[in-house]
C-alpha positions in Angstrom: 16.5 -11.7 13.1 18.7 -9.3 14.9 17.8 -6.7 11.5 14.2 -6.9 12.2 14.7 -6.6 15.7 16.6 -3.2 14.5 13.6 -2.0 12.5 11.2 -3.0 15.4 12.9 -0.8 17.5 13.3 1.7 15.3 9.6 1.7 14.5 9.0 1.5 18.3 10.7 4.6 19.6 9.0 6.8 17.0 5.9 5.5 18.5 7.0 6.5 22.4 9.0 10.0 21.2 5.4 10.6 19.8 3.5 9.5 22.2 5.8 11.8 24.7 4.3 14.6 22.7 1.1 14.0 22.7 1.7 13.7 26.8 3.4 17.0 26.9 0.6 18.6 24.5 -2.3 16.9 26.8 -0.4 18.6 30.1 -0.6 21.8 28.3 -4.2 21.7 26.8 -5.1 20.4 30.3 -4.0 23.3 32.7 -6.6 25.5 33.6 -7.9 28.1 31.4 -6.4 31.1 31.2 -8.3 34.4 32.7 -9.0 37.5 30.9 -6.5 39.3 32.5 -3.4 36.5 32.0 -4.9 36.5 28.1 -3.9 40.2 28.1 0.0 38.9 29.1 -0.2 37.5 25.5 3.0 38.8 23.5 4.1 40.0 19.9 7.2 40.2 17.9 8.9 43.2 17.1 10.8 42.2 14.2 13.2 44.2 11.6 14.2 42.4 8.2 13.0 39.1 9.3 14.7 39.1 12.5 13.3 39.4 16.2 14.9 41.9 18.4 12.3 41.9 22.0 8.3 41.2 22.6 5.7 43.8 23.5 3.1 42.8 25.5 -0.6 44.0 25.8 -1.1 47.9 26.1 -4.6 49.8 27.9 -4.8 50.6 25.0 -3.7 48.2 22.3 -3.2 44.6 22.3 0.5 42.8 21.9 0.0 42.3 18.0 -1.2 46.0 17.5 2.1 47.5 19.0 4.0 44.9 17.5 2.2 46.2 13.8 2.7 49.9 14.3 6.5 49.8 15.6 7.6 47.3 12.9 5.8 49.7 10.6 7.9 52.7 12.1 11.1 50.8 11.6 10.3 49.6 8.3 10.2 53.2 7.1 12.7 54.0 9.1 15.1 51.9 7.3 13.8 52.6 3.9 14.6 56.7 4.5 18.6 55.6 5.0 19.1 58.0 7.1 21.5 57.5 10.1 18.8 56.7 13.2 19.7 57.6 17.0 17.8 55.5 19.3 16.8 57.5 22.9 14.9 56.7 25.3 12.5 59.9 27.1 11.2 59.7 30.5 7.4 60.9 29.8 4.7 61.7 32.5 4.9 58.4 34.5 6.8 55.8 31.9 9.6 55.7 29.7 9.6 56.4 25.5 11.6 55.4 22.6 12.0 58.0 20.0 13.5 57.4 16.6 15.5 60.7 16.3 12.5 63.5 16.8 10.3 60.6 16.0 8.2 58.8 18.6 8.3 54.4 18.2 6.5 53.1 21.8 6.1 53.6 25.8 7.4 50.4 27.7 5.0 50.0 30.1 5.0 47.7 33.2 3.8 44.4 31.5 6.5 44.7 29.0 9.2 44.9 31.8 10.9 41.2 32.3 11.6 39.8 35.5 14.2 41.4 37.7 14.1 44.9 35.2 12.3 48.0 36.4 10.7 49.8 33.3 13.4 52.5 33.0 16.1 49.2 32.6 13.8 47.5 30.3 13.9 51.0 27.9 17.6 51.1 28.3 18.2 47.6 27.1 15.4 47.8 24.1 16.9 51.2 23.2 20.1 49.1 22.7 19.0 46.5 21.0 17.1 48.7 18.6 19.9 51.0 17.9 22.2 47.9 16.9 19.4 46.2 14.9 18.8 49.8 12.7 22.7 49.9 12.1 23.0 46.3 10.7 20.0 47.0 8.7 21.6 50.0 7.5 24.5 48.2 6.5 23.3 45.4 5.1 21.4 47.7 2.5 25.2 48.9 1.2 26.2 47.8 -2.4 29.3 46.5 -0.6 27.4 43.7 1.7 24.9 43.1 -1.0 28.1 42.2 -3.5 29.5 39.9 -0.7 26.0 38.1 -0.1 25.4 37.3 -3.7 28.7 35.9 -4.2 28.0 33.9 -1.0 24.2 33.0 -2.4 26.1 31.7 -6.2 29.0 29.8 -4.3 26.0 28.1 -1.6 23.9 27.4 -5.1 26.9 25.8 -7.0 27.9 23.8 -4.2 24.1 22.7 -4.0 24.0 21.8 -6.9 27.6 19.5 -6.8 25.8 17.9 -3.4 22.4 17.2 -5.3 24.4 14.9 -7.5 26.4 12.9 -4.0 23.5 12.8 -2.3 22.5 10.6 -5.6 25.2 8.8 -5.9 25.7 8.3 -2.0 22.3 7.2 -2.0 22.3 4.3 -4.9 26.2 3.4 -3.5 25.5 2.8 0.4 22.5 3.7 1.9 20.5 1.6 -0.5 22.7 -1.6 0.0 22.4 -0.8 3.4 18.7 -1.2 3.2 19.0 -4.3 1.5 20.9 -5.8 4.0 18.8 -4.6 7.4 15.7 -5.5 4.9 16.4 -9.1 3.2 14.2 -9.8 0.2 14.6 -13.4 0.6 13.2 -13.1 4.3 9.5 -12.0 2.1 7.1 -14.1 1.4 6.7 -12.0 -1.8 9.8 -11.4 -3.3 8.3 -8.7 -5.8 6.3 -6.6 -3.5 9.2 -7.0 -1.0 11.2 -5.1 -3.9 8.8 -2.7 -5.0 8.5 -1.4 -1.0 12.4 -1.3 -0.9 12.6 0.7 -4.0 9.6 3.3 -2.5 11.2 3.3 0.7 15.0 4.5 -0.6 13.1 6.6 -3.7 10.9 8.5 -0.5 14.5 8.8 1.3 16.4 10.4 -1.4 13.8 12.4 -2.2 13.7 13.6 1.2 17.6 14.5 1.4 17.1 16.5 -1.7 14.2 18.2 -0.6 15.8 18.9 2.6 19.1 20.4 1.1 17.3 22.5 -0.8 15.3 24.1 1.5 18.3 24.8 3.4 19.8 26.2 0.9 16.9 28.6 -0.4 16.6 29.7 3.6 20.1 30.2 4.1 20.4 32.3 0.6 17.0 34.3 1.7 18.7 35.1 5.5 22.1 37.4 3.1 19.5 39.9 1.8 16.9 42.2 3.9 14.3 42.1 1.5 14.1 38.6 1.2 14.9 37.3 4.7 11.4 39.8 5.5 9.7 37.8 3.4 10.6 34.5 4.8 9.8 35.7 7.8 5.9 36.7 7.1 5.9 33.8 5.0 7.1 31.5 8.6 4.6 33.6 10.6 1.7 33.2 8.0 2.2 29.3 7.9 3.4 29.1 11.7 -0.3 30.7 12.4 -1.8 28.7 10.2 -0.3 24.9 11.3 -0.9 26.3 14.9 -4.5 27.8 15.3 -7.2 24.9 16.0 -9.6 23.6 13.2 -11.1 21.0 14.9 -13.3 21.4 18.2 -13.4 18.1 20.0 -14.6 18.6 23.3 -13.7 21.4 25.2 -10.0 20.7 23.4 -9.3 22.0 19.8 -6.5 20.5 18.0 -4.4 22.2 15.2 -3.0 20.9 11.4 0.3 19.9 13.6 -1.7 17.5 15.9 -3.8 15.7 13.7 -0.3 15.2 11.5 1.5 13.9 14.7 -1.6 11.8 15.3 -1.4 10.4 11.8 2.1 9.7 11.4 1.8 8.0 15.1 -0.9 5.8 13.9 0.8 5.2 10.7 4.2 3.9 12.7 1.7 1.7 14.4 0.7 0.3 11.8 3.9 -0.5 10.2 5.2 -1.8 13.5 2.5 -4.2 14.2 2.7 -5.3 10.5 6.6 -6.0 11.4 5.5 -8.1 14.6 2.9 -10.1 13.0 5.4 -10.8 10.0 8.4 -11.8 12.7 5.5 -14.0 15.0 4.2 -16.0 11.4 8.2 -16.4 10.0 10.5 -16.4 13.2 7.8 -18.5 15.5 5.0 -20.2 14.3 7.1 -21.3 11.4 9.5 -23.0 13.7 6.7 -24.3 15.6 5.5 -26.1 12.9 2.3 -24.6 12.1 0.6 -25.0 9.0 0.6 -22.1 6.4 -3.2 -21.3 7.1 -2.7 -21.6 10.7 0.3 -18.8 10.7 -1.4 -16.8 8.2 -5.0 -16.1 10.8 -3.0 -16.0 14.1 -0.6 -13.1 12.2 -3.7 -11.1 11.2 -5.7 -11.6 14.2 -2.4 -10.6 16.8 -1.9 -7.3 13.8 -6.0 -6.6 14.1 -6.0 -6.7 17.7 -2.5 -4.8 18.4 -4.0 -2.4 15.9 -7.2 -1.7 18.0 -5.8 -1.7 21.3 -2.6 1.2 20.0 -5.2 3.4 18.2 -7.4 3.7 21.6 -4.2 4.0 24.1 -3.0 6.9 21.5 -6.4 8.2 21.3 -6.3 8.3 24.9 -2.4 9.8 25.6 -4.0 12.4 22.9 -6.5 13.5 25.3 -9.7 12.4 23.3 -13.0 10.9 25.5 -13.6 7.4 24.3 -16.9 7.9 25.6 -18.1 10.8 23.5 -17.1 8.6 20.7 -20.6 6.7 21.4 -22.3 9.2 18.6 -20.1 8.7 16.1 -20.2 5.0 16.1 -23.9 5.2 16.4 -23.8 7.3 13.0 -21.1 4.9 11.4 -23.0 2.0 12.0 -26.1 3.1 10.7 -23.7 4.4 7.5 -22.5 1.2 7.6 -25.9 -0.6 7.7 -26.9 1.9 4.6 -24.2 3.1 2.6 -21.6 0.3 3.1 -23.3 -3.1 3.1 -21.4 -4.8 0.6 -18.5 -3.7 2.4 -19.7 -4.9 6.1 -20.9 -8.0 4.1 -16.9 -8.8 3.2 -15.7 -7.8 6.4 -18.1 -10.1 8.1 -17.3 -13.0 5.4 -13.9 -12.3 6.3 -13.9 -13.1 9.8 -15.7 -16.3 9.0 -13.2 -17.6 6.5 -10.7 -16.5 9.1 -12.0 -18.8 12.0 -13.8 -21.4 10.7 -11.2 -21.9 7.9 -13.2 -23.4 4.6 -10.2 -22.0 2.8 -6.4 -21.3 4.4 -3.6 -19.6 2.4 -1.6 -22.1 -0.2 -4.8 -23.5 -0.9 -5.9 -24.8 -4.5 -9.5 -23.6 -4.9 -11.8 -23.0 -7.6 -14.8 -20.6 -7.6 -16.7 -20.0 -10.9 -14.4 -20.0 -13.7 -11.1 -19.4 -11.7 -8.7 -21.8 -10.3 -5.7 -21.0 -8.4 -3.6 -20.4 -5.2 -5.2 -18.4 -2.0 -2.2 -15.7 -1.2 -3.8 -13.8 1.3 -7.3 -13.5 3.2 -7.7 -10.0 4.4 -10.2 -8.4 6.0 -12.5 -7.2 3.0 -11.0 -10.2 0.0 -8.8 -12.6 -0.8 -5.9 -13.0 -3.3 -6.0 -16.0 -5.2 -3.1 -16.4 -7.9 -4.5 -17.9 -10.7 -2.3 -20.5 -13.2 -1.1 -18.2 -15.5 0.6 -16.7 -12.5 -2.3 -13.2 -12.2 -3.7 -12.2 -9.1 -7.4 -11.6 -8.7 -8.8 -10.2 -6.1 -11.7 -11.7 -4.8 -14.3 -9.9 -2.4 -15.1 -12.6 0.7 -18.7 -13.3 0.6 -18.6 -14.9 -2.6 -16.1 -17.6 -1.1 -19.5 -18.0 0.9 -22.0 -17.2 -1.5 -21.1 -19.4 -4.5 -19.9 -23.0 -4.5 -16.6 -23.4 -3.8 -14.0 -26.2 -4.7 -10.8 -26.7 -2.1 -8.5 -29.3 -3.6 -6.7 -28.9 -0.6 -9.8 -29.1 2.0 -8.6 -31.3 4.6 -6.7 -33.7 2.6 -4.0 -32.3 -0.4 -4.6 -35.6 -2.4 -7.1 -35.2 -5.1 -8.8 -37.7 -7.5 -8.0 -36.6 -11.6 -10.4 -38.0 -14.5 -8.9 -38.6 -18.1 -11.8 -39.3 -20.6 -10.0 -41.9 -23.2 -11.8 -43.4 -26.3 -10.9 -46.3 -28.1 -12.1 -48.0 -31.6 -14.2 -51.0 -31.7 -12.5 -54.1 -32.0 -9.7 -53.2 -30.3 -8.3 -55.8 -27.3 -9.6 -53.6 -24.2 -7.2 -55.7 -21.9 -4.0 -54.3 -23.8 -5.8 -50.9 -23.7 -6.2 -51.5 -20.1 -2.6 -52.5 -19.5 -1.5 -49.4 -21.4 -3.3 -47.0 -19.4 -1.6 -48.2 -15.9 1.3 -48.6 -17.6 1.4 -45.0 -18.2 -0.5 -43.6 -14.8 2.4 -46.1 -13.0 5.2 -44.4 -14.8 4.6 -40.9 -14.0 6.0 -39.8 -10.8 3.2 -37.0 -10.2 0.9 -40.0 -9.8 0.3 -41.4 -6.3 1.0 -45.0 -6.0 -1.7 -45.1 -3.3 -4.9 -44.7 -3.8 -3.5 -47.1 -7.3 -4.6 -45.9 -10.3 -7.4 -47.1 -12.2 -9.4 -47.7 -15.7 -13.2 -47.3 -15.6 -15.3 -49.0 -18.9 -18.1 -46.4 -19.1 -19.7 -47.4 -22.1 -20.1 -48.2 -25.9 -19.8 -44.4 -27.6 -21.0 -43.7 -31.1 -17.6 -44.2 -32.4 -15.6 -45.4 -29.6 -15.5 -47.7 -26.1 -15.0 -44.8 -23.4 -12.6 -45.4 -20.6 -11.8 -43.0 -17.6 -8.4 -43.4 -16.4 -8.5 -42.1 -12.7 -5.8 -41.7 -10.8 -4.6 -39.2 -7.5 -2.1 -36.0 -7.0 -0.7 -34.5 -4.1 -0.2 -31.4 -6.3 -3.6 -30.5 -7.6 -2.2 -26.9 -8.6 0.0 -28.9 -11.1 -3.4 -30.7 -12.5 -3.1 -29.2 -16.0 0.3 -30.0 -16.5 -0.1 -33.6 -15.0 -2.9 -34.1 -17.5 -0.8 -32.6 -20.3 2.4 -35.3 -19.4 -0.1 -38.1 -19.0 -2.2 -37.5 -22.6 1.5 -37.7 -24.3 2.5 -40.8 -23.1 -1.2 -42.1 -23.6 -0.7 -41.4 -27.2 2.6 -42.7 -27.6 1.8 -45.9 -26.2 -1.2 -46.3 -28.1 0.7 -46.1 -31.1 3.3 -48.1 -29.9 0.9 -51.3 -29.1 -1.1 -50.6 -32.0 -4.6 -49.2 -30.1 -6.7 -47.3 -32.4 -8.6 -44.1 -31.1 -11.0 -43.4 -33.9 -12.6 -40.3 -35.1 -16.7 -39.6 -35.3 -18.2 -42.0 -38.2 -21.5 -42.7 -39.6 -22.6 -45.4 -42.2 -24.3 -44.2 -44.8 -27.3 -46.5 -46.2 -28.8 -45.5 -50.4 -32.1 -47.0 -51.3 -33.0 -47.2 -54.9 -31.0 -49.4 -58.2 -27.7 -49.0 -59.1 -26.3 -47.2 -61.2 -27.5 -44.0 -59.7 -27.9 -41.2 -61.3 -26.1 -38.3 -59.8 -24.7 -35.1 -61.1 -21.2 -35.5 -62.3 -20.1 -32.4 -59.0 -21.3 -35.4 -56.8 -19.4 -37.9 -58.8 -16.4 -35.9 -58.2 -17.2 -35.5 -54.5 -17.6 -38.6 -53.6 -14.3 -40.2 -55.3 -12.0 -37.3 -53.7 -13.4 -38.3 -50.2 -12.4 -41.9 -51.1 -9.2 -40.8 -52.1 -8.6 -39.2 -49.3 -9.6 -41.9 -46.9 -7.6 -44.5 -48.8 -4.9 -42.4 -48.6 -5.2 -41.4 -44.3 -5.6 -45.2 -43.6 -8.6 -45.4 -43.1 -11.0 -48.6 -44.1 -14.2 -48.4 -46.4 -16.8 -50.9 -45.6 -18.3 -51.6 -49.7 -21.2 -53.3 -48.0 -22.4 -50.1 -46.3 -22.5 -48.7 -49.9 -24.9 -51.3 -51.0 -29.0 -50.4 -51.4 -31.2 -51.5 -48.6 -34.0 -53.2 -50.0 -37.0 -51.1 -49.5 -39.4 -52.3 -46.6 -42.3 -51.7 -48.7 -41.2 -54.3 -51.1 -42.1 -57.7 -50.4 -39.3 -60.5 -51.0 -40.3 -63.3 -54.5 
């Protein structure tokens, strides 16, 4: 219990550190629009080798990211001449220049100067900064440094490589017992699928440590060289603008790759945690409160449906989104729905009957068609039914509707069984009788109440039929109860001597004797009496004599 709880709250806290994002996000999408003139406060990075040094700001005549372009560009050739570079800053007509040696790199103007800086203090401290960033780029492009970093880049990769095997063997050792223990399989109703989610879960974790160690190790080998470490860093920017710029217009709001993931993985935890509080309520609660298995099984799904519905609309609201410009696209889904996905409203529908009014209740013995077997689950769109031979079928709802259905466990577990027994003629029917109780008495499967009994239900062909009927309170175990009971039948019929015959018919021959017949027939005919002298069986010799014709009259 106290695991679980763990879990829960585990599960729970990722749903309110999300849903303090989406808060903070909403604050920030819902502060006023900016003007044109705060837009043109709108910064850029000047960057060298992958690494930021200050942020320009808009220009009359060039905006942030068009400075930012042209002086990384200076820099980058700069660098690439390796040539010693003195920084200096030039006081021009009104404001304040950088010059690379005798060659010009920017004017700081007024917007670029921080709080608290004139413009002249602000060209100082850049100048600075520059001059230190060009010297470490020089130096990092010596075959000295670049000697050092790869020996640093093999030793990081070798030792990657030794922790890519722990994290392996760390893993299977004590993280995954670990799971085991906060996650019991015996506390699952399905034992298997209990152990297949187990093994996903610590297969997704593992595979998440590795991914992560190597992705720190491929950055932190990229940040030794120049080269490489400027390539990371477009590559950053290019996916940074990519998860950041809005794709989807909802509103007046527009909400980028990163938000729709956050909103995703938040409704995903809400799933999983309202799965976890239905499964606690059904096997910690309504278990103890002695609730049938049915019972549990529609009070779990309908508290998961509605906790479900009422999560996704407060997150959808936290988010920011207007429930009430959702009205459109629930007109355009329910005519989709009343087109495109009938069979699927249908199930849903058929669903929420068998639900409430119950015709069928998980643990139930049905059979529809040419199935029999258990009811697992009743979901929303089908049902699971487990079949005898231990296979799951998954049956859509309406048919549990549609088709006649037989519950061996509607309102009453104890169901009538029919055994069709066939006895020879002359046999004593009352030690037949007997035999049949005897044997119905005998086997515990058999209820003692409603008592057994033998039906006469006619003169057969060949045989007096019987029905032996008796009562289960395990119609799931019907085959092998009928399997038990048809051995001891026949070993009690051959105990007290009762015959059950085989399909016979007399055969009449008009005409005189001797016949004359082909001598194949001959041969026939004495090899089937041989055979049925030597099986026990009895010939009757005056079946074999000729019926007078009718047409003849008698002397």
């Amino acid at each position: 219990m106290i695991k679980k709880l763990l879990v829960l709250s585990l599960m729970l806290w990722l749903v309110i550190f999300g849903s303090g994002s989406i808060v903070a996000s909403t604050l920030a999408q819902n502060t006023p629009k900016a003007t044109p003139e705060l837009n043109k406060q709108e910064t850029a990075s000047v960057a060298l080798d992958g690494r930021t040094i200050f942020k320009v700001s808009n220009s009359e005549e060039f905006d942030a990211q068009q400075r930012a372009s042209l002086i990384n560009s200076e820099l980058k050739e700069t660098l690439e001449s390796e040539q010693s570079v003195l920084v200096r800053v030039e006081q021009g007509d009104r404001l304040p220049t950088l010059w690379l040696n005798d060659q010009y790199l920017m004017t700081v103007t007024e917007r670029d100067s921080q709080a608290g800086y004139t413009v002249e203090e602000q060209a100082r401290i850049w100048a600075g900064l520059l001059q230190q960033s060009i010297n470490q780029g020089l130096r990092e492009r010596s075959i000295p440094f670049i000697k050092k970093a790869s020996i640093r880049a093999l030793a990081i990769l070798a030792w990657a490589f030794v922790l890519h095997w722990l994290i392996r063997q760390i893993w299977n050792g004590v993280i995954h017992r670990l799971l085991r223990r906060f996650w019991p399989l015996s506390d699952s109703q399905d034992t298997h699928q209990a152990s297949r989610s187990l093994n996903l879960i610590s297969s997704l974790g593992l595979t998440s440590a590795r991914l992560g160690l190597w992705v720190a190790v491929i950055l932190y080998i990229a940040n030794q060289f120049p080269l490489s470490r400027r390539l990371s860093y477009q590559f950053g920017g290019t996916l940074t603008s990519t998860f950041t710029s809005g794709i989807i217009a909802f509103g007046d709001r527009s909400y980028t790759i990163i938000d729709l993931l956050i909103l995703g993985s938040l409704i995903w935890g809400l799933v999983l945690t309202t799965k976890l509080a239905a499964d606690m309520l059904r096997s910690r609660v309504l278990s103890i409160a002695g609730i049938s298995r049915g019972a549990q099984e529609i009070i779990s799904v309908s508290v998961r449906y509605v906790l479900i519905i009422i999560g996704v609309i407060v997150l959808l609201q936290i988010w920011g989104v207007d429930l009430s410009s959702l009205t459109i696209i629930a007109s355009a889904l329910g005519v989709g729905i009343g087109f495109g996905f009938q069979d699927i409203a249908k199930n849903f529908g058929s669903g929420l009957v068998l639900l409430f009014e119950r015709p069928i209740q998980v643990g139930d013995f049905v059979e529809i068609g040419e199935h029999q077997g258990t009811i697992e689950r009743v979901g929303a769109r089908s049902t699971v039914m487990k079949t005898l031979d231990e296979v799951s079928i998954i049956v859509p709802n309406s048919r549990f509707l549609e088709t006649e259905l037989i519950n061996w466990h509607h309102d009453n577990p104890v169901s009538g069984l029919r055994l069709s027994i066939g006895i020879a003629y002359g046999s004593d029917l009352e030690v037949a009788r007997q035999a049949l109780l005897d044997v119905a008495r005998a086997n515990p499967d058999v209820l003692a109440t409603p008592a057994p009994q033998v039906i006469f239900t006619g003169f057969g062909d060949s045989s007096l039929d019987f029905d032996l009927r008796i009562w289960v309170a395990q119609p799931r175990r019907q085959v092998i109860i009928k399997s038990n009971l048809l051995y001891q039948i026949d070993a009690i019929f051959r105990e007290r001597q009762i015959e059950i015959p085989f399909p016979q018919q007399d055969l009449y021959l008009r005409g005189q004797l001797p016949l004359d017949i082909s001598a194949e027939l001959k041969s026939l005919l004495l090899q089937l009496l041989q055979y049925q002298q030597q099986n026990g069986f009895r010939a009757d010799s005056s079946s074999l004599q000729p019926k007078p014709d009718s047409s003849e009259t008698s002397p």
